[in-house]
N, C-alpha and C positions, 0 to 999 in steps of 0.2 A: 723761493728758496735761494739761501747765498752758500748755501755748505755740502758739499758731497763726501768728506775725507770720511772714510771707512776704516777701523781699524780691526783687523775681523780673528783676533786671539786676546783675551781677557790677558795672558802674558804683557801684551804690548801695548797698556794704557797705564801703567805706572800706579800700578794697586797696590798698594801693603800685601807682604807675604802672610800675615793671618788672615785678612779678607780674600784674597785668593785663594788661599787653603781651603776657608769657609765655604766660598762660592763651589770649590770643587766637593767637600763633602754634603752638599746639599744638590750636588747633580747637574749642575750649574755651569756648565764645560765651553759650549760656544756661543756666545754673542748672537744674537738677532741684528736684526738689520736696522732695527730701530736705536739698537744696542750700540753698534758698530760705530757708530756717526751722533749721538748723542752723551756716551759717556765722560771720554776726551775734552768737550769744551765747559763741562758744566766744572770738570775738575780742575780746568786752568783759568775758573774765576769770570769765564764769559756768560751773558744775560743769553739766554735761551729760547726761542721758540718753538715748539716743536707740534707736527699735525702727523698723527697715526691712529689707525682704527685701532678699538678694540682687540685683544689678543697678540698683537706684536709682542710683547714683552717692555712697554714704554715703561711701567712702574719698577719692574727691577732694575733699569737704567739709571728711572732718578734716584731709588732706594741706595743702589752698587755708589752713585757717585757723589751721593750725600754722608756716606756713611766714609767713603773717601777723605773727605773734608771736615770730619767729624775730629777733635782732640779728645778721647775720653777723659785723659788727665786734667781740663780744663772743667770743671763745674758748675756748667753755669749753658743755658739756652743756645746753642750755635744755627739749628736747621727748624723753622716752620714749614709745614707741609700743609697745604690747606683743601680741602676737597669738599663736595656739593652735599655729599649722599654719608648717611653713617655708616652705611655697610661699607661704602669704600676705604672709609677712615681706619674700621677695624681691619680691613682688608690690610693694609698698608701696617697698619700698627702690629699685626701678627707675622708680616714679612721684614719687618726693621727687625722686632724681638728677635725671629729665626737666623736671620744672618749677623745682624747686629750683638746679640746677646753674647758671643761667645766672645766680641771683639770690646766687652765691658761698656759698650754705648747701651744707655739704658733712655726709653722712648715711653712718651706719657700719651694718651689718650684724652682730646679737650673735646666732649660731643655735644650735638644737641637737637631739636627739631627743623624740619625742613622749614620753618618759616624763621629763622634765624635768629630767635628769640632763647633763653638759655633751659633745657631740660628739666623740667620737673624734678625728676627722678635722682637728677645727680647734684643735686644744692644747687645753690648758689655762690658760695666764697671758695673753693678749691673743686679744684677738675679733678674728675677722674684719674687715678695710677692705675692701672692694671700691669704693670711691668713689674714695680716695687714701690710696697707700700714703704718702706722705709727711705726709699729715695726723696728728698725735695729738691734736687736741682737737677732736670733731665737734660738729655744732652739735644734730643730731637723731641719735639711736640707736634702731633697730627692732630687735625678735628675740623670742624666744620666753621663756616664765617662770623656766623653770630656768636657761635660759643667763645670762640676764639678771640674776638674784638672782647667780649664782657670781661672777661679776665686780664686780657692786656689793663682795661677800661679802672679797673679793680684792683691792679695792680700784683695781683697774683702770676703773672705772667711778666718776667721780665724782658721786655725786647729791647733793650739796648744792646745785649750780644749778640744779637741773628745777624749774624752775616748771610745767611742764602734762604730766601723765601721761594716756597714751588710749590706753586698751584697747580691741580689736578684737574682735566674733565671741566674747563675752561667752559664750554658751551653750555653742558649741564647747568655750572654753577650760574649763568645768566637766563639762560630756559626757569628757571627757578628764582631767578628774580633776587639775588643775594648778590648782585653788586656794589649794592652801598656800602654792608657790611667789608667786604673786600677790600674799598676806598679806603674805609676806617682803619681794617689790618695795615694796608701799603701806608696810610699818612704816619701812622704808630713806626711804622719804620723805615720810614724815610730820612737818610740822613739829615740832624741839626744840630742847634748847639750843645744841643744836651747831650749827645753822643759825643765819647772821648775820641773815638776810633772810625770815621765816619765813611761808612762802606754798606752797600747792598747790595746782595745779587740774586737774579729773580729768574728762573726757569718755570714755564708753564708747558702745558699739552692738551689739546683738543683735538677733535675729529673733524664736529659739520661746523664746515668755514663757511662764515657768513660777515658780509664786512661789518657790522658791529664788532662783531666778533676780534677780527683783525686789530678792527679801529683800536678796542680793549686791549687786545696783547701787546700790539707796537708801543700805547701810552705807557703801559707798565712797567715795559723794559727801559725804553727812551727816558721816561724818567728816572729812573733808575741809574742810568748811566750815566746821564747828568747831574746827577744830586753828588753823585760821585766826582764829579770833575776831571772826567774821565774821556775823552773824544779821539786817541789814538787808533788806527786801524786794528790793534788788537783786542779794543773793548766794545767795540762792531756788534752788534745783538745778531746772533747766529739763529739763524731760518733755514729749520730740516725739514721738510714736506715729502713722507714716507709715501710712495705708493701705495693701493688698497692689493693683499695679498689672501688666496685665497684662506679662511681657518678650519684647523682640524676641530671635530666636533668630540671625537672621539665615542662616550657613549649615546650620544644623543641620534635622536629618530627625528623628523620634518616631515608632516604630512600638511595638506588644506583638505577643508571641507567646501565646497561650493555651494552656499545655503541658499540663491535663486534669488532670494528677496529678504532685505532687511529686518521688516516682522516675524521670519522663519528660526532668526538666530536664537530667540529666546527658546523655542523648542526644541533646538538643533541640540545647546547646550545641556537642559533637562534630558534630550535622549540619551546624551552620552553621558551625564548624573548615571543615571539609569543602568543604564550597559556596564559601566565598568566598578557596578556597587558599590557605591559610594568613595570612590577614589578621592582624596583629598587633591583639589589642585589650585594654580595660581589661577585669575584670568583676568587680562589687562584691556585695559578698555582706554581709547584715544582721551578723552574728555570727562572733568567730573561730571557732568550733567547725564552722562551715556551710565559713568557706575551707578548712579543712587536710583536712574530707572531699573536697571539691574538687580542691584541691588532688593528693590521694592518688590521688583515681580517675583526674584527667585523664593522669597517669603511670604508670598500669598499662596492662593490655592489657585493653579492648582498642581503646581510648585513640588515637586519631589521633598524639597528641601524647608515646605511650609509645617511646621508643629505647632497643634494645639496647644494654645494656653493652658498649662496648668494650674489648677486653683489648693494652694496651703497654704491653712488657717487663713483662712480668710483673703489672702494676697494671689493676685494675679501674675505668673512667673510664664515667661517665654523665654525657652531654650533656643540662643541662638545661634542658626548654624551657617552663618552667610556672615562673613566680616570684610570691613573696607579699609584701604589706607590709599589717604591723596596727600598732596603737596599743604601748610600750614594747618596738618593734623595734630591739634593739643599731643604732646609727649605723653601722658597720662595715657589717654585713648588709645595711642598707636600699639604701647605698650600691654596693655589689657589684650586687642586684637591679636596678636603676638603670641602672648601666653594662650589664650583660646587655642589659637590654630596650633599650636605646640604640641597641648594638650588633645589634641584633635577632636576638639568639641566644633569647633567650624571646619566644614567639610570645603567648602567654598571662599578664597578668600580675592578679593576681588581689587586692583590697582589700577590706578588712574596716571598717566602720563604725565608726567614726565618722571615716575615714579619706575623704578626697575627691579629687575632679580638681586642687584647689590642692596637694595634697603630693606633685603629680607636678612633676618640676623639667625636662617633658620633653616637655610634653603637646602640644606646637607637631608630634608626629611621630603620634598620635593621630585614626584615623580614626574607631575604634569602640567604642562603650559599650555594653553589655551588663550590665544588671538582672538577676541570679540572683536575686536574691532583691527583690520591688519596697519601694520607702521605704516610710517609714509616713510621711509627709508632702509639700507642697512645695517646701521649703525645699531638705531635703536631695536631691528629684530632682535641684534651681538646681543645685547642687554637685557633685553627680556628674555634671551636663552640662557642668560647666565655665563657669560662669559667673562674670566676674570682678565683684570687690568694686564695682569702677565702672562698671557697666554694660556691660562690654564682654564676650565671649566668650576663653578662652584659646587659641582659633584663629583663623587665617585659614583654612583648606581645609576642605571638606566635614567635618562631624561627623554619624555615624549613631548614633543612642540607642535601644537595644531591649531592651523593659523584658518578662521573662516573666511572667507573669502566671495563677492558677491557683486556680479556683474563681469564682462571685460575687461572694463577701465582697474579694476583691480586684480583680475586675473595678469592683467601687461605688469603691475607692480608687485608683484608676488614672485614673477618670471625676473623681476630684476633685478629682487632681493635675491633669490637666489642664482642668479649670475655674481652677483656682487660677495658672495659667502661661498662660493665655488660648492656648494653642496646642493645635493637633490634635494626639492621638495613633493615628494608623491603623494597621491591623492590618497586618503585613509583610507585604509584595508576594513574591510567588513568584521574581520576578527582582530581587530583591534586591542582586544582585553590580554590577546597573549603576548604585547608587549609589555606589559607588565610583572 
């Protein structure tokens, strides 16, 4: 870290008096710490890096100081915001709207599948509005790498006016394997000749630092800076490295189960099917190899959750109540799985890692979580509990988190996770249904 300046009154960052106003009717009052030390330089044009868990409040910093720098009277593309996961996208895309909307900045939605290929669902030649269909020149565009690269690619995406690129969830997006597409966004807007006005500025944020990870960001920026012709000590790429601070859970409960031995979990799971009558819930699993066994046994016999085949006219039809979603899931599929569990015809829906509570676009119906397999970290507990980008929870109702647990060696990381989320994790109560 090269940066500690704190400025700790949203008064004293040089905000527009309607985004201020904004910010204050929307409950918005004191700056976080992430807040504090990150708003400031993104709004005085400096390249950015920044490392904060989960819950800080990192997103409405970059949201508050993108929208800062926004012209609405200007028509034409100024802020790319790029993120790993589509829930995060929407996530971001319904917090521009909220505080954005009333300041006439109007923000487009570009989405697509985890495998950075472009969505079925949403064409091919124009992305997604969900803000205004009658808008075609938005002022900020969010979405994910590959959608975002196709469009650029297509032309339907003007990047000659982005002056400020901000990347999200930096680690995710490389855990997921979408750094090429990334390459392709930065090269699309990297200062050249074809740009009249030749300027880029790039803020990102991650959590688990790992020196790839590093190696990534510092190229980003550095390049950036240099395309720029820009090497004064005030265009210095500013490195904020947040301390990890305890998070409020608010509704949520943290239990483990201690299932003894690894072949027990399958019936540990099925008992509490069982127990709490068919409770719809998530359940995350480290590896796709670990879901589709899962997956297989929860639908055999002797499977709470196995249904006979039905036979009409003549056709073989299973009801199924087990759905899965992993990382290069056809958009089609994911989609279907989705509407299922919506509908609550899948009682059981089942996630594989690197996969979180943000790529649930649903998770507001979400009572229970369920750890088959426990994180290897904090970070990613945050996110399978559902913790949003700014601090907030993805629910308002009861959230129940139970995380299996099996041997020592996992009992020491379970104890570590929750040193690292300052909150208890107690062992499941026998009556269990009555958190519900």
């Amino acid at each position: 870290a090269n940066y500690d300046d704190a400025i700790d009154s949203f008064d004293n960052m040089g905000l527009s008096p309607r985004l201020r106003a904004t910010l204050s009717s929307k409950e918005i009052e004191t700056p976080t710490q992430v807040q504090q030390r990150t708003i400031l330089p993104i709004i005085q044009g400096r390249n950015v890096i920044l490392k904060a868990q989960s819950g800080t409040g990192r997103m409405v910093a970059f949201v508050v100081a993108a929208l800062q720098k926004v012209n609405p009277r200007t028509r034409e593309c100024q802020v790319l915001i790029v993120t790993a996961e589509r829930g995060v996208a929407l996530d971001v895309w319904r917090l521009l709207k909220e505080i954005g909307g009333p300041l006439g900045v109007v923000c487009r939605t570009c989405l697509d599948g985890d495998d950075g290929t472009a969505g079925e669902e949403e064409g091919t030649s124009r992305f997604v509005d969900e803000s205004d269909s009658s808008a075609t020149h938005p002022h900020v565009v969010v979405g994910t790498p590959g959608r975002v690269l196709h469009h650029i690619q297509a032309g339907d995406l003007e990047s000659s006016s982005v002056d400020l690129l901000m990347v999200t969830d930096l680690d995710t997006l490389l855990l997921k394997q979408l750094g090429n597409p990334l390459e392709g966004i930065f090269n699309a807007l990297t200062p050249s000749s074809s740009r009249s006005d030749p300027r880029l500025q790039v803020a990102l944020y991650f959590d688990l630092q790992t020196p790839e990870l590093l190696h990534t960001a510092t190229q980003l920026t550095h390049r950036a800076q240099h395309s720029n012709n820009n090497d004064d000590e005030a265009a210095r790429v500013v490195k904020i490295f947040v301390r990890k601070v305890p998070i409020n859970f608010l509704h949520a409960r943290h239990f483990y189960l201690d299932v003894d031995r690894e072949d027990w979990k399958f019936e540990t799971i099925c008992d509490l099917y069982d127990i709490l009558v068919g409770q719809q819930m998530v359940v995350f699993c480290n590896t796709r190899e670990k879901l589709d066994q899962l997956a297989q046994s929860l639908q055999s016999p002797p499977s709470p959750l196995y249904t006979n085949p039905q036979v009409t006219d003549h056709e073989t039809q299973v009801v199924a109540r087990v759905g899965c979603m992993y990382v290069n899931q056809p958009a089609l599929e994911r989609a279907r799985v989705m509407q299922s569990f919506r509908q609550g015809e899948i009682r059981i829906l089942i996630l594989a890692t690197p996969l979180t509570f943000s790529d649930l676009e649903l998770a507001h119906q979400v009572n229970l979580v369920v750890g088959y397999d426990l994180p290897l970290d904090q970070e990613v507990y945050l996110r399978r509990c559902g913790v949003r980008q700014w601090g907030m929870p993805y629910w308002q109702q009861r959230l129940v988190c139970i995380s299996f647990v099996n041997g020592q060696e996992e009992m020491g990381l379970l104890r570590d996770i929750e040193a690292g989320i300052g909150d208890m994790i107690s062992e499941m109560p026998l009556n269990i249904e009555e958190y519900f």
